[in-house]
PDB file of N, H, CA, C and O in Angstrom:
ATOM      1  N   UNK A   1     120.540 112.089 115.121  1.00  0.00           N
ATOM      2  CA  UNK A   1     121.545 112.588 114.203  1.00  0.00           C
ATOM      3  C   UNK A   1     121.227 114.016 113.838  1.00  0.00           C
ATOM      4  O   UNK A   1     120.069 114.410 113.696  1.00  0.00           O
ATOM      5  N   UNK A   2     122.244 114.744 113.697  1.00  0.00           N
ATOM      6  H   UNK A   2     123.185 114.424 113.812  1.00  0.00           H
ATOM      7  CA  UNK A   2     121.902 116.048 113.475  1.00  0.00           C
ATOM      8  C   UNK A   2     121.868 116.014 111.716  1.00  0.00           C
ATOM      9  O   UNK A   2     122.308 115.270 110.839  1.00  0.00           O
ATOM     10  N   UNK A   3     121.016 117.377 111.788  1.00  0.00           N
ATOM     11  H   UNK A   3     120.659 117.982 112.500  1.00  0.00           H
ATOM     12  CA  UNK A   3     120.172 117.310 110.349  1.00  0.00           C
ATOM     13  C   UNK A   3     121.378 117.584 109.088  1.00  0.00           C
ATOM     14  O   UNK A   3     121.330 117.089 107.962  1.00  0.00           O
ATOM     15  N   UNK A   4     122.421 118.481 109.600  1.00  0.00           N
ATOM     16  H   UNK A   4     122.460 118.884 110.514  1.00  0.00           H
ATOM     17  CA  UNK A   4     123.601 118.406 108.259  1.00  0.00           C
ATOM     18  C   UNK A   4     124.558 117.013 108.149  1.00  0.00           C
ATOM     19  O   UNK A   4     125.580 117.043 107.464  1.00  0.00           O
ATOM     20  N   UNK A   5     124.100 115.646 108.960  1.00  0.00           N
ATOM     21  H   UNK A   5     123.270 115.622 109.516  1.00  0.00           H
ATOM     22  CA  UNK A   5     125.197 115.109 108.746  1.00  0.00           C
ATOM     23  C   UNK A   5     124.362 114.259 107.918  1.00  0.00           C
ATOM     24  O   UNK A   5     123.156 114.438 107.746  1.00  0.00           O
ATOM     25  N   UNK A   6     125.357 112.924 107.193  1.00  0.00           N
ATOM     26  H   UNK A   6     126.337 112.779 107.332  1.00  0.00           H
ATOM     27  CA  UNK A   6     125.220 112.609 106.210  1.00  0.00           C
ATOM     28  C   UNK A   6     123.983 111.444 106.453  1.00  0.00           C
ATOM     29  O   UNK A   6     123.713 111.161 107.620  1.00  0.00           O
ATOM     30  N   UNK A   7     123.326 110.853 105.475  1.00  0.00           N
ATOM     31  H   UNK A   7     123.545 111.083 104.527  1.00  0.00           H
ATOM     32  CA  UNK A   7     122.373 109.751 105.885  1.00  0.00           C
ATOM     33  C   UNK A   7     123.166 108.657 106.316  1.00  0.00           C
ATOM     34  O   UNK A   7     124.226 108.251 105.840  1.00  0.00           O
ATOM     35  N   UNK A   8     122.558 108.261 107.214  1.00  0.00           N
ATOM     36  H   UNK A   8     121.696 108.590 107.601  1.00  0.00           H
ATOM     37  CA  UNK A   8     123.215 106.654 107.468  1.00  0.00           C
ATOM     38  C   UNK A   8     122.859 105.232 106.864  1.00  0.00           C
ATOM     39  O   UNK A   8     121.780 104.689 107.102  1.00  0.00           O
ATOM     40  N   UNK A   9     124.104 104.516 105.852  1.00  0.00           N
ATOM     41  H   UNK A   9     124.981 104.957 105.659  1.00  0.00           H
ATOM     42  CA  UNK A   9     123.208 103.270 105.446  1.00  0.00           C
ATOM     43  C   UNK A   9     123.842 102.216 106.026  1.00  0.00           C
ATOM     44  O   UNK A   9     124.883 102.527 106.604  1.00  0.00           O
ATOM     45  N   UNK A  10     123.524 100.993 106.054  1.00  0.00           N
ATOM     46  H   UNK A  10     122.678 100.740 105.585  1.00  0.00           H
ATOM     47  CA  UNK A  10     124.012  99.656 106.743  1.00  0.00           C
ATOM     48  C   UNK A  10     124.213  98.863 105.471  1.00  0.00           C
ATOM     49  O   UNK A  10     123.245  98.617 104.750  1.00  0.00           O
ATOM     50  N   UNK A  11     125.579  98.404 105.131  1.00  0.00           N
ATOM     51  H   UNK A  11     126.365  98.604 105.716  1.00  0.00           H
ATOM     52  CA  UNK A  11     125.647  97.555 104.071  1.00  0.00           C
ATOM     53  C   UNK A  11     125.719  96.280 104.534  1.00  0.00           C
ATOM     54  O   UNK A  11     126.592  96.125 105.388  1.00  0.00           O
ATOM     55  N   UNK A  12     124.991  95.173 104.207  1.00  0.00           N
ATOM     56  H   UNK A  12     124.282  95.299 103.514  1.00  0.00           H
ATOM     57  CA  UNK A  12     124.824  93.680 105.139  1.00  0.00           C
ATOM     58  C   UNK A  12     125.209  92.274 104.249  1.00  0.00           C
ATOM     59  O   UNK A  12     124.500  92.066 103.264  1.00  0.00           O
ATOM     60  N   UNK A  13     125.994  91.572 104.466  1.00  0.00           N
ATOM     61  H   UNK A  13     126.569  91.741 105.266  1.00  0.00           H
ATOM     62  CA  UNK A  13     126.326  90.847 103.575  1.00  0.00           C
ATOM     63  C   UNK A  13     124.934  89.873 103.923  1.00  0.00           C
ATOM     64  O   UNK A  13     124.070  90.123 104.763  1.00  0.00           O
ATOM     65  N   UNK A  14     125.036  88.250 102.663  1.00  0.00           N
ATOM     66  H   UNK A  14     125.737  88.047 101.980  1.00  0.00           H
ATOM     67  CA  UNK A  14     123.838  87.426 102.543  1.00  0.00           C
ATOM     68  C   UNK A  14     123.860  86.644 103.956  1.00  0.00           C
ATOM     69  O   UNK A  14     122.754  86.109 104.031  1.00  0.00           O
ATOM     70  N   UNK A  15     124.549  86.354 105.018  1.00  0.00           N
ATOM     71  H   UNK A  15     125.448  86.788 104.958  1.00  0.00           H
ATOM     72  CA  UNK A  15     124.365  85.719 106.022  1.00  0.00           C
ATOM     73  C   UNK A  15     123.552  86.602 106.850  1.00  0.00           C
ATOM     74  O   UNK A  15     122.715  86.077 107.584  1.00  0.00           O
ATOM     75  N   UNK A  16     123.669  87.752 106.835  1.00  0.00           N
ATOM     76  H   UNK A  16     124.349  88.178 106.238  1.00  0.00           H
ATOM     77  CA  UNK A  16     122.789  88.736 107.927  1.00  0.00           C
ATOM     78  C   UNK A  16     121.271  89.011 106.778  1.00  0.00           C
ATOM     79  O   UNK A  16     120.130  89.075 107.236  1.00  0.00           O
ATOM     80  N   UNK A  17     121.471  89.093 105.839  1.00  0.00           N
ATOM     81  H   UNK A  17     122.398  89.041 105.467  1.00  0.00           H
ATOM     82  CA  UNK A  17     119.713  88.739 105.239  1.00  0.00           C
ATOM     83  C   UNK A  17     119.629  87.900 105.513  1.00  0.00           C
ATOM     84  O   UNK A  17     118.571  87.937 106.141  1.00  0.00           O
ATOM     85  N   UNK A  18     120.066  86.711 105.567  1.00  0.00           N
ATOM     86  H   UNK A  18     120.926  86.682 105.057  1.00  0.00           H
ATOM     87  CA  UNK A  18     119.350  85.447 105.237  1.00  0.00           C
ATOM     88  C   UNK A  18     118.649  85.410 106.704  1.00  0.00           C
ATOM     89  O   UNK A  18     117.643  84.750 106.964  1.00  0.00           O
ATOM     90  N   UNK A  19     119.392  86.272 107.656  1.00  0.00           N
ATOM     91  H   UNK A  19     120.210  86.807 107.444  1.00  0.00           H
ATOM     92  CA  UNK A  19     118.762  85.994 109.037  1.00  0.00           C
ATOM     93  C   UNK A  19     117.685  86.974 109.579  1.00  0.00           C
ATOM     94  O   UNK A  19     116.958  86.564 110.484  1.00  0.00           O
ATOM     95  N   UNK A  20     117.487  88.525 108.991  1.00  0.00           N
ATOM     96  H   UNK A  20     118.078  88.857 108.256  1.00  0.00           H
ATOM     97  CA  UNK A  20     116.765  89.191 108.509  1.00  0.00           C
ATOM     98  C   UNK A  20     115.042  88.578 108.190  1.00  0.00           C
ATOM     99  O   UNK A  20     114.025  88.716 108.870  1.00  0.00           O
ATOM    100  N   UNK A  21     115.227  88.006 107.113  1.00  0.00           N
ATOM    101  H   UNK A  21     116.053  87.894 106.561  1.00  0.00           H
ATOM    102  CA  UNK A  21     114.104  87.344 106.161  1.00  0.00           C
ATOM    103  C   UNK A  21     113.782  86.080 106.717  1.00  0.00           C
ATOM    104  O   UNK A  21     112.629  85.653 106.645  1.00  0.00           O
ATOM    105  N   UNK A  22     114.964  85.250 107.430  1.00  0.00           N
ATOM    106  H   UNK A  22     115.900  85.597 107.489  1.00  0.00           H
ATOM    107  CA  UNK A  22     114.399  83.826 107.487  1.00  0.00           C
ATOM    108  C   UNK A  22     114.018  83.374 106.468  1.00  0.00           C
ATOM    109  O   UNK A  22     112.836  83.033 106.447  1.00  0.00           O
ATOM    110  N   UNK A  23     114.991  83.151 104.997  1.00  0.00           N
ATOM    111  H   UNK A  23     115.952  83.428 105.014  1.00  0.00           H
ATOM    112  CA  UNK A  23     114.886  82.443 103.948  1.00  0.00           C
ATOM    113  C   UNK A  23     116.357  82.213 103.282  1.00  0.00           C
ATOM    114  O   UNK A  23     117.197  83.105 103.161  1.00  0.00           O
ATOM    115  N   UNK A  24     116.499  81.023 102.923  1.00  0.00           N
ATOM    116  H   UNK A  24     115.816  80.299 103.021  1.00  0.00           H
ATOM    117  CA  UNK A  24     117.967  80.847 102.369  1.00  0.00           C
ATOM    118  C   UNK A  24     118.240  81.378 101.182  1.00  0.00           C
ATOM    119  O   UNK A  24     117.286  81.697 100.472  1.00  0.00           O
ATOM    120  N   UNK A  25     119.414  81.559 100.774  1.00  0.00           N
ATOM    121  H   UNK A  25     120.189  81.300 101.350  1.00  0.00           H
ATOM    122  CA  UNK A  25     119.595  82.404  99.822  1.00  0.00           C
ATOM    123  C   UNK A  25     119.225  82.198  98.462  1.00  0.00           C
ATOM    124  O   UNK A  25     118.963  83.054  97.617  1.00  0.00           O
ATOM    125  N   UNK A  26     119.236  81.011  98.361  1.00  0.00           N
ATOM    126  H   UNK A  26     119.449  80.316  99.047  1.00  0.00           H
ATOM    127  CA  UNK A  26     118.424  80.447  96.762  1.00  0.00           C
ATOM    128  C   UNK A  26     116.913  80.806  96.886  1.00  0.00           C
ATOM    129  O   UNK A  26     116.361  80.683  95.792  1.00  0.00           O
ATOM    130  N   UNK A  27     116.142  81.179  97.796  1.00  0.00           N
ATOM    131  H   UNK A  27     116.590  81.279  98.684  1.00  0.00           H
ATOM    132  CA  UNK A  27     114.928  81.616  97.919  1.00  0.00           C
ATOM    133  C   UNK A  27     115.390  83.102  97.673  1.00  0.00           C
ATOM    134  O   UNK A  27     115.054  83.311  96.507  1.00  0.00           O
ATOM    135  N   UNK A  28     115.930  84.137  98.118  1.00  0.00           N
ATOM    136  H   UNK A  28     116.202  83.967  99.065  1.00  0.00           H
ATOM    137  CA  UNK A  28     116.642  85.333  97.917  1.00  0.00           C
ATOM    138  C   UNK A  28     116.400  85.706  96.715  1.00  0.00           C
ATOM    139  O   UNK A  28     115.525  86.398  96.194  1.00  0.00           O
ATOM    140  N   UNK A  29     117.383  85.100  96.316  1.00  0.00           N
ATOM    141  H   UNK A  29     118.094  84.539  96.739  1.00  0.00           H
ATOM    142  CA  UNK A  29     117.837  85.324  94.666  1.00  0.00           C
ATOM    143  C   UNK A  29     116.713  84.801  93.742  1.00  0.00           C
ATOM    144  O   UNK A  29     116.727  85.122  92.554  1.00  0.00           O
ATOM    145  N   UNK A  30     115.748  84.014  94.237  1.00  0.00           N
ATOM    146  H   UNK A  30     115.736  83.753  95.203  1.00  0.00           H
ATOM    147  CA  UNK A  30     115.020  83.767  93.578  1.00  0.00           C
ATOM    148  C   UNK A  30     113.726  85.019  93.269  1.00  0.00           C
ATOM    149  O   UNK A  30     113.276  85.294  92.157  1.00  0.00           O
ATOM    150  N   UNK A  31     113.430  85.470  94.218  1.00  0.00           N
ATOM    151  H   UNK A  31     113.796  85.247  95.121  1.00  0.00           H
ATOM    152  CA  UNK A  31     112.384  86.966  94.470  1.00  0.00           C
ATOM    153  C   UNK A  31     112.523  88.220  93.277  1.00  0.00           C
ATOM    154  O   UNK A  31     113.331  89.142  93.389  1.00  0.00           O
ATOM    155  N   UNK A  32     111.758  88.093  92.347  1.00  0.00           N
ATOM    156  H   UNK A  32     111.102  87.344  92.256  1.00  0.00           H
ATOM    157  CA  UNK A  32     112.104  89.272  91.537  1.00  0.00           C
ATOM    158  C   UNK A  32     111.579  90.868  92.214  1.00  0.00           C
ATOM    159  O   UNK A  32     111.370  91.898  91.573  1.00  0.00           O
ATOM    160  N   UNK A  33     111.489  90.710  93.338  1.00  0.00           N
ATOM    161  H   UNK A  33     111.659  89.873  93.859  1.00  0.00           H
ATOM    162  CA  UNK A  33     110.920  92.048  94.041  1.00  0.00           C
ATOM    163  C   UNK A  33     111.795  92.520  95.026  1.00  0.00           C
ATOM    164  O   UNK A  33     111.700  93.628  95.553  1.00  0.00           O
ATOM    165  N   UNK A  34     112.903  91.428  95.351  1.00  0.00           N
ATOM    166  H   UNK A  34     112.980  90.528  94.923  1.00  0.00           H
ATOM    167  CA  UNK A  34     113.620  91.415  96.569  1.00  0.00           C
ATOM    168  C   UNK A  34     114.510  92.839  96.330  1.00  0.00           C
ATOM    169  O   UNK A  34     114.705  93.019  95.128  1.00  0.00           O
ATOM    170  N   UNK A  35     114.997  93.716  97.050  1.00  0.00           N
ATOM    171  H   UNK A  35     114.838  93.569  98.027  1.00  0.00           H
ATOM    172  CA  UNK A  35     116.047  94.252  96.782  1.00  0.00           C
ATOM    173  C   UNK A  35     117.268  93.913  95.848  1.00  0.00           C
ATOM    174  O   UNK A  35     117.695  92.759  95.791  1.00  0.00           O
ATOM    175  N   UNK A  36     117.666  94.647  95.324  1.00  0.00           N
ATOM    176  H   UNK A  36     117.319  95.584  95.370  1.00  0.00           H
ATOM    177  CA  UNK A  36     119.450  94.711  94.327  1.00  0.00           C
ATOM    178  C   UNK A  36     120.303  94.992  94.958  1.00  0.00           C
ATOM    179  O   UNK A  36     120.330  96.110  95.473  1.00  0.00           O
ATOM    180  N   UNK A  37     121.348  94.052  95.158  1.00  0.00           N
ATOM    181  H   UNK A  37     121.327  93.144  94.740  1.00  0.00           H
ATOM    182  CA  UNK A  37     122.513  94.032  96.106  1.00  0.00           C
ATOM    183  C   UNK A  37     123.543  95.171  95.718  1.00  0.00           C
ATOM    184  O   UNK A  37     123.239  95.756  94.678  1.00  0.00           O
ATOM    185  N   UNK A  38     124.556  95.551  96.266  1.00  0.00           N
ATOM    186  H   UNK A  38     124.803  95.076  97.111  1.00  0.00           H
ATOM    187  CA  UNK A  38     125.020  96.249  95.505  1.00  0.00           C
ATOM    188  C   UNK A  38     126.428  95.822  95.668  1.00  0.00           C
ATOM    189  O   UNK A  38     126.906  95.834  96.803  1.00  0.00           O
ATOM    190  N   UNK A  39     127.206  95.414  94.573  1.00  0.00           N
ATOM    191  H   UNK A  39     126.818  95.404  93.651  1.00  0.00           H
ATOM    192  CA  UNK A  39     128.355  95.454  94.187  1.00  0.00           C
ATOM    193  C   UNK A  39     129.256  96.020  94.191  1.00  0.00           C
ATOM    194  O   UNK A  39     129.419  97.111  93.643  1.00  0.00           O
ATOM    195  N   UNK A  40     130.391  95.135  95.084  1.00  0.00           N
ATOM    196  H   UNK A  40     130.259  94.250  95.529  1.00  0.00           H
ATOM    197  CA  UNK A  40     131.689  96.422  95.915  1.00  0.00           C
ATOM    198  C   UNK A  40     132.852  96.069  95.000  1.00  0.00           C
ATOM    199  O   UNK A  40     133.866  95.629  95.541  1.00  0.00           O
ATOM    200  N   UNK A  41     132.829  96.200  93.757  1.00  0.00           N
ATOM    201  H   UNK A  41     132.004  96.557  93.317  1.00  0.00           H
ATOM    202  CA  UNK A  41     133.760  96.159  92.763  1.00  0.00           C
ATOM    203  C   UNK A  41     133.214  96.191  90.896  1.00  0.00           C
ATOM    204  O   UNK A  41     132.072  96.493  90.552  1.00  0.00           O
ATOM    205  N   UNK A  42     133.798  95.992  90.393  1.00  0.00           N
ATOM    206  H   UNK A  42     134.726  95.746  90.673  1.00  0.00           H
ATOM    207  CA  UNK A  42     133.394  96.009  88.908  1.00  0.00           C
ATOM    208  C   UNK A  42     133.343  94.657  88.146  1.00  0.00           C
ATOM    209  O   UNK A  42     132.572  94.508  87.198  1.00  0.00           O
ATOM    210  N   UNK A  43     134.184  93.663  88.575  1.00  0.00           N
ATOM    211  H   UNK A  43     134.811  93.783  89.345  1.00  0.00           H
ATOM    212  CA  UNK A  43     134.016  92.002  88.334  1.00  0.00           C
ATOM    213  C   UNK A  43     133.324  91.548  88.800  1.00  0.00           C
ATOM    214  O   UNK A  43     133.066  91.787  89.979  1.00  0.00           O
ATOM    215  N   UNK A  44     132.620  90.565  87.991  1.00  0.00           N
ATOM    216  H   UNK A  44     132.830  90.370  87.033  1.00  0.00           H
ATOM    217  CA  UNK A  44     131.572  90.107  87.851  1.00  0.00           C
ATOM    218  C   UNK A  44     131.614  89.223  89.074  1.00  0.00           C
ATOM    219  O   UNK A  44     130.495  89.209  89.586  1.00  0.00           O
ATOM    220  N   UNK A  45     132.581  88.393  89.813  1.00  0.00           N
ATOM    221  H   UNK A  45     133.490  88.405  89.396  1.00  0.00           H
ATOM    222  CA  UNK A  45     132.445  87.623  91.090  1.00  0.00           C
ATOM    223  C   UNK A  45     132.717  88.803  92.229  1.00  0.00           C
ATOM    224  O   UNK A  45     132.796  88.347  93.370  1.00  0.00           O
ATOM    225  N   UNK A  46     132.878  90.282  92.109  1.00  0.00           N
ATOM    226  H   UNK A  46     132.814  90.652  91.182  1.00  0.00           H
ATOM    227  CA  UNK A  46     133.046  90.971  93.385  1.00  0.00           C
ATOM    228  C   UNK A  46     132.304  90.542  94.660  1.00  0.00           C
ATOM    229  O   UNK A  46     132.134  89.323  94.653  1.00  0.00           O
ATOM    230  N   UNK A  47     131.907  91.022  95.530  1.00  0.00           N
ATOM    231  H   UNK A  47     132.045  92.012  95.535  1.00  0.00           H
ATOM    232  CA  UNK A  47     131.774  90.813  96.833  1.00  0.00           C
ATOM    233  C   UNK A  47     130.179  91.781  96.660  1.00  0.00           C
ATOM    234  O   UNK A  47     130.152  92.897  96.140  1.00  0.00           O
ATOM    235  N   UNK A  48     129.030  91.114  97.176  1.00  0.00           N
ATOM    236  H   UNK A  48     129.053  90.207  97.598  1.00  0.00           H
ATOM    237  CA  UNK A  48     127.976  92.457  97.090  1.00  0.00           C
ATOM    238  C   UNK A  48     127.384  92.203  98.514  1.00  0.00           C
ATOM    239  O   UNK A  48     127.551  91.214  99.227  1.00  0.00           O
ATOM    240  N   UNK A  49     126.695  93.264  98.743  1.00  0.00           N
ATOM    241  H   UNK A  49     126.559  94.067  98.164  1.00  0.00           H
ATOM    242  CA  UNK A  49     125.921  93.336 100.162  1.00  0.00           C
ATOM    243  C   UNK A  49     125.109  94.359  99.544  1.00  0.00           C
ATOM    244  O   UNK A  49     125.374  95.104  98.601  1.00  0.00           O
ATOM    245  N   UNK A  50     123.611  94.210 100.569  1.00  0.00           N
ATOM    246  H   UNK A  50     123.396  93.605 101.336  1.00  0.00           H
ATOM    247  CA  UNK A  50     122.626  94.822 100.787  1.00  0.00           C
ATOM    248  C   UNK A  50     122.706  95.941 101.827  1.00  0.00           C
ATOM    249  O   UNK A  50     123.511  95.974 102.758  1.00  0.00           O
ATOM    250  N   UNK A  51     122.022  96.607 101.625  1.00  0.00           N
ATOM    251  H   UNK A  51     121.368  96.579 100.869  1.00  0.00           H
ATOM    252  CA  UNK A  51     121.271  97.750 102.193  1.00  0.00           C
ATOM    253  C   UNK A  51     120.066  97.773 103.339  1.00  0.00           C
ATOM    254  O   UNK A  51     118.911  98.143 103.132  1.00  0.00           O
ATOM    255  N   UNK A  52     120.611  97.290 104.596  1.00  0.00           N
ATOM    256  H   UNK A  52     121.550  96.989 104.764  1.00  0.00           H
ATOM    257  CA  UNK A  52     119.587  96.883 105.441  1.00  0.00           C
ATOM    258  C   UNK A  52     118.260  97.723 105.571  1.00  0.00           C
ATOM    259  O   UNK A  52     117.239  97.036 105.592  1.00  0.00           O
ATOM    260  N   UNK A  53     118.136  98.747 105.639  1.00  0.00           N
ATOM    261  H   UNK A  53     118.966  99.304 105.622  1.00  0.00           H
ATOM    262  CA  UNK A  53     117.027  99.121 105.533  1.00  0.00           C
ATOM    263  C   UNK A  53     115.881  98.573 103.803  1.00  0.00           C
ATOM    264  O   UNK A  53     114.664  98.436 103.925  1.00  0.00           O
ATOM    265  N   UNK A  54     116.529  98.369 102.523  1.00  0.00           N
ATOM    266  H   UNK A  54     117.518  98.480 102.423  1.00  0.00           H
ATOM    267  CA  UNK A  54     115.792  98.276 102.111  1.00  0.00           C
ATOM    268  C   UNK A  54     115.172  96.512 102.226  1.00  0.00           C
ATOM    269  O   UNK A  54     114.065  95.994 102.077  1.00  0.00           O
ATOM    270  N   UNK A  55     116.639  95.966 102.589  1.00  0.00           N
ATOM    271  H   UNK A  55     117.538  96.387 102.710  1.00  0.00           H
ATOM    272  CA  UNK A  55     115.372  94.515 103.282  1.00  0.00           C
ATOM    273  C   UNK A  55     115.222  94.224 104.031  1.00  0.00           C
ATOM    274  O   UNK A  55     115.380  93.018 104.220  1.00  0.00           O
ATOM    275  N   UNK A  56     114.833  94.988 104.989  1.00  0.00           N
ATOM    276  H   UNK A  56     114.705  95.968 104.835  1.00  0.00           H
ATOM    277  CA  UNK A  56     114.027  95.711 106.063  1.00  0.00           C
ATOM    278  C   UNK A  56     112.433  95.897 105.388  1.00  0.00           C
ATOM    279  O   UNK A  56     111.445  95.240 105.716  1.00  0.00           O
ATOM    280  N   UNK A  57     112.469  96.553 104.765  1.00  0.00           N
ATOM    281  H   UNK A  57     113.271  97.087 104.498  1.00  0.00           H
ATOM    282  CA  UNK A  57     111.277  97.531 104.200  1.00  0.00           C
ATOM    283  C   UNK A  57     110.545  96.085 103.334  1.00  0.00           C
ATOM    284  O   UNK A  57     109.344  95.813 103.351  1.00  0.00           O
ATOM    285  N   UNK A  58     111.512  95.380 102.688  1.00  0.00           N
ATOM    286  H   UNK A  58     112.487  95.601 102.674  1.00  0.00           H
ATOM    287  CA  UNK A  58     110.838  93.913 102.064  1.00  0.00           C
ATOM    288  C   UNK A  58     110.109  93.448 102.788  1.00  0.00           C
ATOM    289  O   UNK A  58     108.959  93.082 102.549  1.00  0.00           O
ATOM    290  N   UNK A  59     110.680  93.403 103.762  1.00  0.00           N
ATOM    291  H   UNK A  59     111.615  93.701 103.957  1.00  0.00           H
ATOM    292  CA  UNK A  59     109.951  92.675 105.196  1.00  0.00           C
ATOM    293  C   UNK A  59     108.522  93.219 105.610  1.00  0.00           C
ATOM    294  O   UNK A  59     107.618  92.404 105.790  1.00  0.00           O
ATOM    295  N   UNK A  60     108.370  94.129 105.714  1.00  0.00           N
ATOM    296  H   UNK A  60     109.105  94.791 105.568  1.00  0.00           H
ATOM    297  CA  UNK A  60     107.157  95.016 105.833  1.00  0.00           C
ATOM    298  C   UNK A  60     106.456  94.679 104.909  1.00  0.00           C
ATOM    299  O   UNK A  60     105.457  94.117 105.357  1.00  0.00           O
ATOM    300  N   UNK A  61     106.456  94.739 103.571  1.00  0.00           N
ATOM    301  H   UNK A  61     107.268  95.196 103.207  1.00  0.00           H
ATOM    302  CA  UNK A  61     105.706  94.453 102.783  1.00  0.00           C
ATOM    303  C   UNK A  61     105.060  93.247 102.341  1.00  0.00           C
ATOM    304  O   UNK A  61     103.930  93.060 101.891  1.00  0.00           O
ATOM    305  N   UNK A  62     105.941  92.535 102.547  1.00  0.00           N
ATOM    306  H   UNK A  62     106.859  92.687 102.913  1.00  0.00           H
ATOM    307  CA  UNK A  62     104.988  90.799 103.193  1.00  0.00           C
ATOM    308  C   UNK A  62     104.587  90.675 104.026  1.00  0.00           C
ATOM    309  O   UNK A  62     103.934  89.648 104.213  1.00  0.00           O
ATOM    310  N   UNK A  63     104.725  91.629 105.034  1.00  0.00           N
ATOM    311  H   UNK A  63     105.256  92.463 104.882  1.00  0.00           H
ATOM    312  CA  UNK A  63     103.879  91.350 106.616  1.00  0.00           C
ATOM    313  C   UNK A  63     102.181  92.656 105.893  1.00  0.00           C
ATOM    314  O   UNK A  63     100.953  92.641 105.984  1.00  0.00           O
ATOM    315  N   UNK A  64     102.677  93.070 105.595  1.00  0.00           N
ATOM    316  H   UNK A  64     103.674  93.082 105.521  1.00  0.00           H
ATOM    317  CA  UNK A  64     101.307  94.445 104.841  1.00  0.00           C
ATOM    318  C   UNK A  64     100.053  93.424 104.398  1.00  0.00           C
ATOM    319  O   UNK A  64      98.851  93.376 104.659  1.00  0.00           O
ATOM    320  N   UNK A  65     101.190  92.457 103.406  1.00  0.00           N
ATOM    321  H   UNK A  65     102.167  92.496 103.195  1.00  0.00           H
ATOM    322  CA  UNK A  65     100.345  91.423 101.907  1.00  0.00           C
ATOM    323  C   UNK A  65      99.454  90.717 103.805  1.00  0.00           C
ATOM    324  O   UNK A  65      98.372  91.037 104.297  1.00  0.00           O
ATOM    325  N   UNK A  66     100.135  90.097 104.139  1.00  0.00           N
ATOM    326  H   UNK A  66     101.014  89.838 103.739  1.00  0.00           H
ATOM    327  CA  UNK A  66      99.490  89.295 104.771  1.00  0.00           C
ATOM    328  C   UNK A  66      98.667  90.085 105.707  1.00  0.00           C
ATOM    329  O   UNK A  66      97.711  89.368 106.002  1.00  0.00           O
ATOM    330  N   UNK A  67      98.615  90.776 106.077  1.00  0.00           N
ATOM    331  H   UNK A  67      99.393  91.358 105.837  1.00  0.00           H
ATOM    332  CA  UNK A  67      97.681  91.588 107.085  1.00  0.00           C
ATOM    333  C   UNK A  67      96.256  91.544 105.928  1.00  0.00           C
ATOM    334  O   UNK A  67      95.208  90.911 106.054  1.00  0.00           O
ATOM    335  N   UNK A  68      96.588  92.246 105.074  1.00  0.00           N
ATOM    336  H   UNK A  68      97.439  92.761 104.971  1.00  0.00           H
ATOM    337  CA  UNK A  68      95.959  92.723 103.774  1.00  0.00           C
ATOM    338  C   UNK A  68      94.876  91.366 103.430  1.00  0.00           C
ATOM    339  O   UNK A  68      93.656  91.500 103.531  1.00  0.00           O
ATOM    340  N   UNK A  69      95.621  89.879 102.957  1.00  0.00           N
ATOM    341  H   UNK A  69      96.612  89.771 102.875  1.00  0.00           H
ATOM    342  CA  UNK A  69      95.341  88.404 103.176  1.00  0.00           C
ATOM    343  C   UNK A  69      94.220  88.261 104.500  1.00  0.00           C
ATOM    344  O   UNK A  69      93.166  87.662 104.285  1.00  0.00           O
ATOM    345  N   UNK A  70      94.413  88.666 105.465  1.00  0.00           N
ATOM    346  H   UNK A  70      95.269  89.153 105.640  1.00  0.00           H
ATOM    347  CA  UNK A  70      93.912  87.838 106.433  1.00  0.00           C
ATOM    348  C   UNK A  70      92.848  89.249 106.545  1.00  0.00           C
ATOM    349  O   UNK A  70      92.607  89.351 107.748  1.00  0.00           O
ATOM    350  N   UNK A  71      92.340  90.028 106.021  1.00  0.00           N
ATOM    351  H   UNK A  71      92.535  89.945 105.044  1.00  0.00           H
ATOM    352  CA  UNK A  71      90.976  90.967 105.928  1.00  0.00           C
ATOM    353  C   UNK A  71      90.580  90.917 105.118  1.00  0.00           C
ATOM    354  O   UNK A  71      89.515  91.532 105.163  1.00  0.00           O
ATOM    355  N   UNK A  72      90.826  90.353 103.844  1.00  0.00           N
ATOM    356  H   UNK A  72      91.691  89.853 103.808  1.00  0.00           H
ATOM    357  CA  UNK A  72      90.377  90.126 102.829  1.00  0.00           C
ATOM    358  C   UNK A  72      89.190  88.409 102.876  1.00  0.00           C
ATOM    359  O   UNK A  72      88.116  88.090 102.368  1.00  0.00           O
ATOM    360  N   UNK A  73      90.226  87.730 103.807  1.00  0.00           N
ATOM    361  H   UNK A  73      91.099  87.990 104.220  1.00  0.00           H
ATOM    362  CA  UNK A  73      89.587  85.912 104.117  1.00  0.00           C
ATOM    363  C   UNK A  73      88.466  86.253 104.663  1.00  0.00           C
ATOM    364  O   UNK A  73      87.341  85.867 104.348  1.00  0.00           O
ATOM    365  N   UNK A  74      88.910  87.321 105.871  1.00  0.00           N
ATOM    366  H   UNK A  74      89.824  87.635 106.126  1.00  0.00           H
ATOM    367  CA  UNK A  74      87.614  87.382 106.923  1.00  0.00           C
ATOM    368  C   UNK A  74      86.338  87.915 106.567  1.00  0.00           C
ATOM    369  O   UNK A  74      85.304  87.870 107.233  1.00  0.00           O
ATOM    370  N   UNK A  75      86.528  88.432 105.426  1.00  0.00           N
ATOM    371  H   UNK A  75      87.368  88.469 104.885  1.00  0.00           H
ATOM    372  CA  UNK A  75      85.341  89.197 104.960  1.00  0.00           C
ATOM    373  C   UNK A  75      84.087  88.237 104.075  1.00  0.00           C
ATOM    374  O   UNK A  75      83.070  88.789 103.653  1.00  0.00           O
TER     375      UNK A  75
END
């Protein structure tokens, strides 16, 4: 991408996390660390989707913990 154009984001509804993460969505919503969806209206039942890169980046960070986990055991 050339450097003046705009950033690119991916907005992903909960069926493409849920496949992302490999966790159902009541596990999701349950995560107080998980990403904040973002809301495509102002009522409270609107429609929200995520931001693939940032649960993307969730993802990493439980794979980090566990790397992190398994040098910590071995020691």
């Amino acid at each position: 991408r050339a450097t003046d154009d705009p950033p690119v984001f991916r907005l992903i509804d909960i069926e493409q996390v849920m496949a992302i993460v490999g966790f159902q969505k009541s596990f999701i919503y349950a995560q107080p660390d998980f990403p904040e969806p973002v809301r495509l209206g102002s009522s409270r039942r609107s429609a929200v989707r995520w931001v693939a890169s940032e649960v993307e980046l969730w993802v990493q960070k439980l794979m980090a913990r566990r790397s992190t986990a398994s040098a910590t055991n071995a020691k």
